[in-house]
C-alpha positions as CSV (number, residue, x, y, z in Angstrom):
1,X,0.0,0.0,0.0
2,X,0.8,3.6,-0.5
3,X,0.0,6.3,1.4
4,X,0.8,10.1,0.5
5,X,1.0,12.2,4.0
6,X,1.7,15.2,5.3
7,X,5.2,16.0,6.2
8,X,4.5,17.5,9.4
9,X,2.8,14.5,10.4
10,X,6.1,12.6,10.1
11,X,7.7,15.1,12.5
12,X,9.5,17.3,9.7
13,X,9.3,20.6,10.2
14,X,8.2,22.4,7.8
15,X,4.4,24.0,9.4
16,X,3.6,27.3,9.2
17,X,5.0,28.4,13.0
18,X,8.1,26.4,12.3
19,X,7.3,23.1,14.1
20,X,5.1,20.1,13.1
21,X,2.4,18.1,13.8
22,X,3.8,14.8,14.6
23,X,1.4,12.1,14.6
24,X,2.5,8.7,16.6
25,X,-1.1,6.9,15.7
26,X,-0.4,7.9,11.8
27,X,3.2,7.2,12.3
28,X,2.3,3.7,13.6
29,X,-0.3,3.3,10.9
30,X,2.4,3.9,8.5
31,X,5.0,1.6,9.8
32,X,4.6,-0.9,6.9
33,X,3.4,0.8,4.5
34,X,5.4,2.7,1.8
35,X,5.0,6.3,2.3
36,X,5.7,9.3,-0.1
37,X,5.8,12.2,2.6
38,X,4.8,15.7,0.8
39,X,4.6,19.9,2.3
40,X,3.2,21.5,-0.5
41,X,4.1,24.7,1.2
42,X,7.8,24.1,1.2
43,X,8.3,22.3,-2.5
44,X,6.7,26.1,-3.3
45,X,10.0,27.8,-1.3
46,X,7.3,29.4,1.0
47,X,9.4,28.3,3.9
48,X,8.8,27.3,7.9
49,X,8.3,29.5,9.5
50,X,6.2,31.5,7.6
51,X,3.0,33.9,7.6
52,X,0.1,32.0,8.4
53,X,-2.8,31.7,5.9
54,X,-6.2,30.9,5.1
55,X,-8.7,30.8,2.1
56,X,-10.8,33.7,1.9
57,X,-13.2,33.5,-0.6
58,X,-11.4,31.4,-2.4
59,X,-8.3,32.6,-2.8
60,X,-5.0,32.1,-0.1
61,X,-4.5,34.9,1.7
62,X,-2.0,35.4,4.4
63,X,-2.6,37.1,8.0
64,X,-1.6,40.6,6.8
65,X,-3.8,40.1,3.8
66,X,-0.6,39.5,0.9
67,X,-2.5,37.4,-1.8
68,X,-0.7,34.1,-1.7
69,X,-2.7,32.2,-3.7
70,X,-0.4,31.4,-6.4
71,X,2.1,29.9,-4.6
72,X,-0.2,27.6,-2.8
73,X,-1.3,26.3,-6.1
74,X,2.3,25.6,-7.0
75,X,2.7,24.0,-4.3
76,X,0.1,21.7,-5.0
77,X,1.2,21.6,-8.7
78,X,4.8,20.9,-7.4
79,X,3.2,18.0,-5.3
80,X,1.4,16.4,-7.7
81,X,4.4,16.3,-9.7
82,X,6.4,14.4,-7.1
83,X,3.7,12.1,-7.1
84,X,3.6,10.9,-10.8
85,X,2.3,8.3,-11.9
86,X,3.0,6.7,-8.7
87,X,-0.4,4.9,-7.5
88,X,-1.7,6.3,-4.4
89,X,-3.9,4.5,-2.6
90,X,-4.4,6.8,0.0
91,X,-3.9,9.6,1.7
92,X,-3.2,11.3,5.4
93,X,-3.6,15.2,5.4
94,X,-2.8,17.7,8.0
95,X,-6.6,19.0,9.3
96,X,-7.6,22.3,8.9
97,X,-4.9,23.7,6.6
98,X,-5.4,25.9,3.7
99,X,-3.4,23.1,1.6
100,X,-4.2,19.4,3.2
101,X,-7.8,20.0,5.1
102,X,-9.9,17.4,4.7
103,X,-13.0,17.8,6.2
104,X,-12.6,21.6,7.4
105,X,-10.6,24.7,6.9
106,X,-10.3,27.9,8.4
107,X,-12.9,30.7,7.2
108,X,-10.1,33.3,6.4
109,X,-11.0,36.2,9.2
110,X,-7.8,34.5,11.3
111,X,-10.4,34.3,13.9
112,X,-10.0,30.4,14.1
113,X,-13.4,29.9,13.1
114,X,-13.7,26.5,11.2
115,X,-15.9,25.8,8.6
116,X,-16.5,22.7,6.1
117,X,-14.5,23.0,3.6
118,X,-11.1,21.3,1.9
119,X,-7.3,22.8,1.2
120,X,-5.9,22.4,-2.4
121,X,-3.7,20.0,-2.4
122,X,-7.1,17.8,-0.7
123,X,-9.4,19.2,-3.4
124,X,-6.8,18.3,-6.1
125,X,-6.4,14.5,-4.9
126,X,-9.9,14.2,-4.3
127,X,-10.5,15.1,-7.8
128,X,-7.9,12.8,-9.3
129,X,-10.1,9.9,-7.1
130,X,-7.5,9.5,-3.9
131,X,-9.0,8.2,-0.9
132,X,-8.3,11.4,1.9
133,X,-8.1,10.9,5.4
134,X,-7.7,14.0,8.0
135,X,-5.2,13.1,10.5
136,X,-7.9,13.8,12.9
137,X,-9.7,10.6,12.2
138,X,-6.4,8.8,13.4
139,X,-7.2,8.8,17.9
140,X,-3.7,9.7,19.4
């Protein structure tokens, strides 16, 4: 099996504050399973740390309202390129970000208001037919 994931799942550091979101239940999903760990963000030389930012109306903004829209979707267009033609049978997203979020992301005021919603790099596998999982749904 192979699972695309979230780099900052793994324990690389590469979120937006600098750090990660390591994930031991993921990790130990993972354990035999060949895994093609990906941070859109940083294959688009945005960098950790880095401004945080959400999707507002659409479009990635960061928190002092700089458009960054286009280099999340390289990111994402950078990622899908690492993939390939490799088949993915599945993958583990970071919840909540404006790249990998799943199930919900935030509603772009910075308030941390969540609403349903998915990141770009989620809507993009989704629409290529890759089964998504949100960290989340892995209990810790």
């Amino acid at each position: 099996m192979t699972v695309l994931v979230s780099a900052c799942l793994l324990g690389e550091n590469c979120k937006y504050n600098g750090g990660n979101n390591h994930h031991p239940c993921v990790a130990a999903f993972l354990a035999d399973k060949e895994i093609i760990p990906v941070c859109p963000e940083i294959l688009a030389g945005l960098g950790a740390p880095r401004n945080p930012a959400e999707i507002r109306n659409g479009k990635v903004v960061d928190c002092l309202g700089n458009d960054v829209d286009q280099k999340f979707r390289e990111g994402v267009r950078l990622a899908l390129e690492k993939i390939g033609s490799v088949p993915v049978d599945l993958a583990i997203l970071q919840p909540r970000s404006p790249t990998c979020g799943v199930r919900q992301i935030y509603d772009g005021s910075f308030s941390g208001r969540l609403i349903p919603g998915q990141g770009l790099f989620a809507m993009a596998l989704l629409d290529m037919g890759i089964k998504v999982m949100d960290a989340d749904e892995f209990s810790e």
